[in-house]
C-alpha positions in Angstrom: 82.1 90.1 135.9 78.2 89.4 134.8 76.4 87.1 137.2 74.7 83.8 136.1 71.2 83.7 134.8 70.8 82.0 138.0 71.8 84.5 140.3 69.4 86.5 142.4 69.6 90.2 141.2 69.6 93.3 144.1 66.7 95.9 142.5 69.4 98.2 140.6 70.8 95.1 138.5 66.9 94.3 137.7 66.2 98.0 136.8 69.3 97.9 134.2 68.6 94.4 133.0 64.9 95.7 132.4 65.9 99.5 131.6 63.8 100.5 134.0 63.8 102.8 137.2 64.1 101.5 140.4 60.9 102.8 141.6 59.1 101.6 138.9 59.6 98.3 140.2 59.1 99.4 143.5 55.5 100.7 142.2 54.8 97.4 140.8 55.1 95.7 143.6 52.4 97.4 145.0 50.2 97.3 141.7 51.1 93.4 140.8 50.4 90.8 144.4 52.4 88.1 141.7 55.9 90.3 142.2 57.4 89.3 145.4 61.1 89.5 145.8 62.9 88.1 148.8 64.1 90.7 151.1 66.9 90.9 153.2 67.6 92.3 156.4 66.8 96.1 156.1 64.3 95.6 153.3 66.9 94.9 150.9 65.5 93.2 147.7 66.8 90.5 145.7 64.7 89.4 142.4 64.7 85.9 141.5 65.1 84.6 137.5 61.5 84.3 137.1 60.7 87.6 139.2 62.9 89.0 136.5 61.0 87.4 133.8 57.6 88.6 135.0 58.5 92.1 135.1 59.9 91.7 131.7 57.0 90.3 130.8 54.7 93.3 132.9 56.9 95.8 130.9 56.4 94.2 127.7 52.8 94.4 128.1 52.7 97.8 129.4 55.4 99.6 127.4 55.0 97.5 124.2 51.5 96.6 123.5 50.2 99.4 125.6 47.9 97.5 128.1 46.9 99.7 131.3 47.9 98.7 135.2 44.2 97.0 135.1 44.3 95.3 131.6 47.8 93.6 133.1 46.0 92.6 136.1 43.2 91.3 134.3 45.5 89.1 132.5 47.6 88.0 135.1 44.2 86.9 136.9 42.7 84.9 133.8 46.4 83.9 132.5 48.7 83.5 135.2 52.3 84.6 135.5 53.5 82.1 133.3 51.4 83.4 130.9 53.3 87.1 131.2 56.1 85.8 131.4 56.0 83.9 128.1 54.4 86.8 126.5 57.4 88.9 127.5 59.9 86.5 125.8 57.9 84.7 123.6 57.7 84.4 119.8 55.2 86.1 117.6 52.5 84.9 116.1 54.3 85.6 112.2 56.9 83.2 113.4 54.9 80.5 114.0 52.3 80.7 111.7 55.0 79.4 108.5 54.6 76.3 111.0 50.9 76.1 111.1 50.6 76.3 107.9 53.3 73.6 107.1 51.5 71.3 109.4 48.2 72.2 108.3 49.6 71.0 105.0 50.4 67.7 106.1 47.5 67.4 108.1 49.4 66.9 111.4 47.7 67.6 114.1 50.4 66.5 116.7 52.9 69.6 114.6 49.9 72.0 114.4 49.6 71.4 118.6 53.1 71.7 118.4 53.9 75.3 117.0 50.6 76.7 119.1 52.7 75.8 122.3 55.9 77.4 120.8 53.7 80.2 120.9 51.9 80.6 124.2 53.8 77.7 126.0 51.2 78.8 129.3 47.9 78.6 128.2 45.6 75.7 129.5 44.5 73.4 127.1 40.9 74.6 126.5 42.2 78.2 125.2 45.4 76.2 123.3 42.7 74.3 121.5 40.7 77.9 120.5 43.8 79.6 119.9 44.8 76.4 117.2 40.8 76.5 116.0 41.6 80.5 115.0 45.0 79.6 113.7 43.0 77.5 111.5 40.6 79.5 110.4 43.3 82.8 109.5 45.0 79.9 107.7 42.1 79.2 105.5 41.3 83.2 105.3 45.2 83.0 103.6 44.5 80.0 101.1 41.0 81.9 100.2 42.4 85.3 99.5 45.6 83.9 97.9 42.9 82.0 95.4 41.4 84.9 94.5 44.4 86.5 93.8 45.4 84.3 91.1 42.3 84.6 89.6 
């Protein structure tokens, strides 16, 4: 029987869930202050949802776009853990671009704010407003190169 997304996970059902070792996590721990799973009487550990979702996130960053133990640091200092974790389960930027652009052709700014906060749900609104002034920009890079290729 499978638990609910709810329920805590003991370190082995994390490891499987994450296809990871079990003392890879236990490294982590050490490496990233933000992973602190409860622990029981005899040191037992037991990972909450979002503990799980922040090492998916840490693995995501390490395994998939090949960040070092610092670089992950560094971004969970400037970023936060919610940050990681919506990195780790997050869309990319390809899928929400077709929005951008959509709302960039309307001209609304309310949908444009809209699909940058699909995409990094976490950021503050300072770097949501750069990361929606480089959206714009790439976008206008697209009509510009698509021009010239009709030409």
């Amino acid at each position: 029987m499978d638990k609910s997304p709810d329920a805590f996970r003991t370190i082995s059902e994390a490891a499987e869930e994450l296809d990871l070792p079990q003392h890879v996590l236990r490294f982590w721990e050490t490496r990233f202050n933000t992973i602190k799973p409860l622990k029981r009487g005899g040191g037992r550990r037991y990972y909450r949802p979002e503990d799980v979702m922040l090492l998916r996130g840490i693995r995501h960053l390490l395994y998939d776009q090949g960040f070092t133990i610092k670089g992950v640091q560094r971004i969970l200092k400037d970023q936060g853990s919610r940050y990681v974790i919506a990195v780790g389960e997050g869309k990319p930027l390809e899928d929400i671009l077709p929005m951008i652009e959509e709302a960039e052709a309307v001209g609304d700014e309310a949908e444009i704010e809209e699909a940058v906060m699909l995409a990094s749900p976490a950021l503050d609104r300072e770097s949501r407003d750069k990361l929606s002034d480089v959206l714009r920009e790439l976008l206008e890079c697209k009509r510009i190169l698509e021009r010239a290729r009709e030409t």
